[in-house]
C-alpha positions in Angstrom: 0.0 0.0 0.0 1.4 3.5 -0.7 2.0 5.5 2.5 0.0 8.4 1.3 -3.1 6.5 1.9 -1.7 4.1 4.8 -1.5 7.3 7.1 -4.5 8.7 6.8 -5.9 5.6 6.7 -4.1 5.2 10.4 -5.0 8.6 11.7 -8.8 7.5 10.7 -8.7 4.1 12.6 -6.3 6.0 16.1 -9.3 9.0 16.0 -11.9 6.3 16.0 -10.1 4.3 18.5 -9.9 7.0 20.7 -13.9 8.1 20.3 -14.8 4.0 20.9 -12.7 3.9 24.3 -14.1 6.7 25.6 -16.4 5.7 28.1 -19.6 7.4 28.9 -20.2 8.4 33.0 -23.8 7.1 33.7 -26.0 9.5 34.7 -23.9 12.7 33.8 -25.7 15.5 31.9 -23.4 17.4 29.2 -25.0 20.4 30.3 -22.8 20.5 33.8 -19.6 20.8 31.6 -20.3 23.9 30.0 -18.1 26.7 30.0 -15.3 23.8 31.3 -13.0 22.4 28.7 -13.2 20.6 25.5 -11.2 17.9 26.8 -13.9 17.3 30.4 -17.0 17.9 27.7 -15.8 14.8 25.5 -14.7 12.4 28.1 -18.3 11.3 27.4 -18.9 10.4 24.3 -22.4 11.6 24.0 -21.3 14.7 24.4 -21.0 17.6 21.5 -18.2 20.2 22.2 -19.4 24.1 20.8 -16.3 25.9 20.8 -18.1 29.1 19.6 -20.4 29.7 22.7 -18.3 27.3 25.2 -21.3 24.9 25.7 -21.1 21.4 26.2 -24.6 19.6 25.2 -26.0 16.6 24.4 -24.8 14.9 20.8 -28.3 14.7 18.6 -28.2 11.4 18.1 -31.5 11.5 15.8 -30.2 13.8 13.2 -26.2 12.5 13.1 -25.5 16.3 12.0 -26.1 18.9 15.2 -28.5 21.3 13.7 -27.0 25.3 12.9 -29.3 26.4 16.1 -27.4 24.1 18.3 -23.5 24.7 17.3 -22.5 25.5 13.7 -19.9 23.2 12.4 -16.9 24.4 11.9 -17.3 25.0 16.1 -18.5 21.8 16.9 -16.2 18.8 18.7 -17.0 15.5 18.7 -14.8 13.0 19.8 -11.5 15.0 19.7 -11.0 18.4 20.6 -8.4 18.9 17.6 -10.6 18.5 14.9 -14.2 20.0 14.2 -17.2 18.1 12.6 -17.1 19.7 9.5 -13.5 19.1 9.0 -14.0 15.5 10.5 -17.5 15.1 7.7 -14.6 16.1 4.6 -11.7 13.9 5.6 -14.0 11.0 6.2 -15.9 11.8 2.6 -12.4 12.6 0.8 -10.9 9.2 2.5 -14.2 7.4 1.6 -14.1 8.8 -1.9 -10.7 7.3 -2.6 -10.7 4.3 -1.0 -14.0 3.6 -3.9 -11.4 4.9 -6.4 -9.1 2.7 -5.3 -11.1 -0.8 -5.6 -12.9 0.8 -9.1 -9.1 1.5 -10.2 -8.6 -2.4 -9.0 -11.3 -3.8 -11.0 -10.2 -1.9 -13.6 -6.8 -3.2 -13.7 -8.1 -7.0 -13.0 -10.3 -6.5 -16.0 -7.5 -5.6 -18.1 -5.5 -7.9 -16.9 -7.7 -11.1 -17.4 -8.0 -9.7 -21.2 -4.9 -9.5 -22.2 -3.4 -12.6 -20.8 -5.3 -14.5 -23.1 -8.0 -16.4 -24.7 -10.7 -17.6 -22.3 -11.2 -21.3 -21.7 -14.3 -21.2 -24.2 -12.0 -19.7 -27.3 -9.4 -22.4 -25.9 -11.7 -25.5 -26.3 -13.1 -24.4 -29.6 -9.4 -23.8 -30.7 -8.6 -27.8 -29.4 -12.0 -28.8 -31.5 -10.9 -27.1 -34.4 -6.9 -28.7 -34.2 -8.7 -32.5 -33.1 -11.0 -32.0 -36.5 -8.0 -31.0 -38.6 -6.3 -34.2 -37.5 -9.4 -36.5 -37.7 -9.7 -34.8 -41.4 -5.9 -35.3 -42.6 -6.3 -38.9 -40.9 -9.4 -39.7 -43.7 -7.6 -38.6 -46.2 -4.4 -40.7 -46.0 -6.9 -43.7 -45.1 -8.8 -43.0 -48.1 -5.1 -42.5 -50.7 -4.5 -45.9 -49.2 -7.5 -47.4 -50.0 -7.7 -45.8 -53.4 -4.4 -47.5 -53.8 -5.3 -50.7 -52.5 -8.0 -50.7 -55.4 -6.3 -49.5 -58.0 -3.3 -52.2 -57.3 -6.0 -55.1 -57.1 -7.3 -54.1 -60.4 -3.7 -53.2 -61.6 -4.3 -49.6 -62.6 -1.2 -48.2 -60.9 1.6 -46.7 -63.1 3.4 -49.6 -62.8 1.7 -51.8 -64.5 2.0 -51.9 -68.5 -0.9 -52.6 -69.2 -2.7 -49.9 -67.3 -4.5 -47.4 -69.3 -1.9 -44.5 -67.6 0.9 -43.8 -69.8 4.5 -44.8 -68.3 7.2 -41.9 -68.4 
């Protein structure tokens, strides 16, 4: 794999990592951690960080995005303080877009591949068909020289004879 997709690839999996360990305190409102810290807001993970107004609420579950009246995103936190949601929503789309590029670029190559290294196994068997027919066919024909020959030496109408009706040279 080339490293400019391994490490983002990494970063991607350590960020999720980190927002899967995280462990939510029962019974804890996100409310109580406002105007706190990022880093107390998001040590539950249903919590939603607004960086603009220092409020720590709870993460709309129903709607995935938080709404513009809650937090706008570039100011929302979610999992990490370091990076925003919106930020977070293009390096997930732009890591998902070329990770499909990658396996239609694959296909693409396999496709390729598989034509030029040859003729398929149907072409193959009609080719052995056609060969096996030649030989049958060149087979017939000596058998049938030799039994022409056969005749024509029982009735003694081969060159040979001097008294065949062909002409000796």
């Amino acid at each position: 794999m080339d490293l400019r997709v391994l490490v983002p690839f990494v970063l991607v999996v350590f960020n999720l990592g980190l927002i899967v360990g995280q462990t939510a305190v029962p019974g804890s409102a996100c409310s109580v951690h406002s105007n706190t810290s990022c880093e107390v807001c998001l040590k539950n993970v249903s919590c939603l960080w607004c960086n603009s107004n220092k409020k720590c609420i709870d993460y709309p579950v129903r709607t995935i995005l938080p709404s513009r009246s809650l937090c706008e995103l570039p100011s929302a936190r979610w999992g990490v303080c370091w990076v925003d949601f919106q930020a977070l929503i293009i390096a997930m789309s732009v890591i998902l877009g070329a990770l499909l590029l990658a396996v239609l670029i694959c296909c693409c190559c396999c496709c390729r591949k598989k034509k030029v290294r040859g003729p398929d196994k149907t072409e193959e068997k009609i080719n052995r068909q056609n060969e096996q027919r030649k030989i049958r066919q060149e087979e017939r024909k000596v058998e049938m020289r030799i039994r022409h020959d056969e005749i024509r030496n029982k009735y003694g109408l081969t060159k040979e004879n001097p008294y065949s009706k062909f002409e000796n040279n």
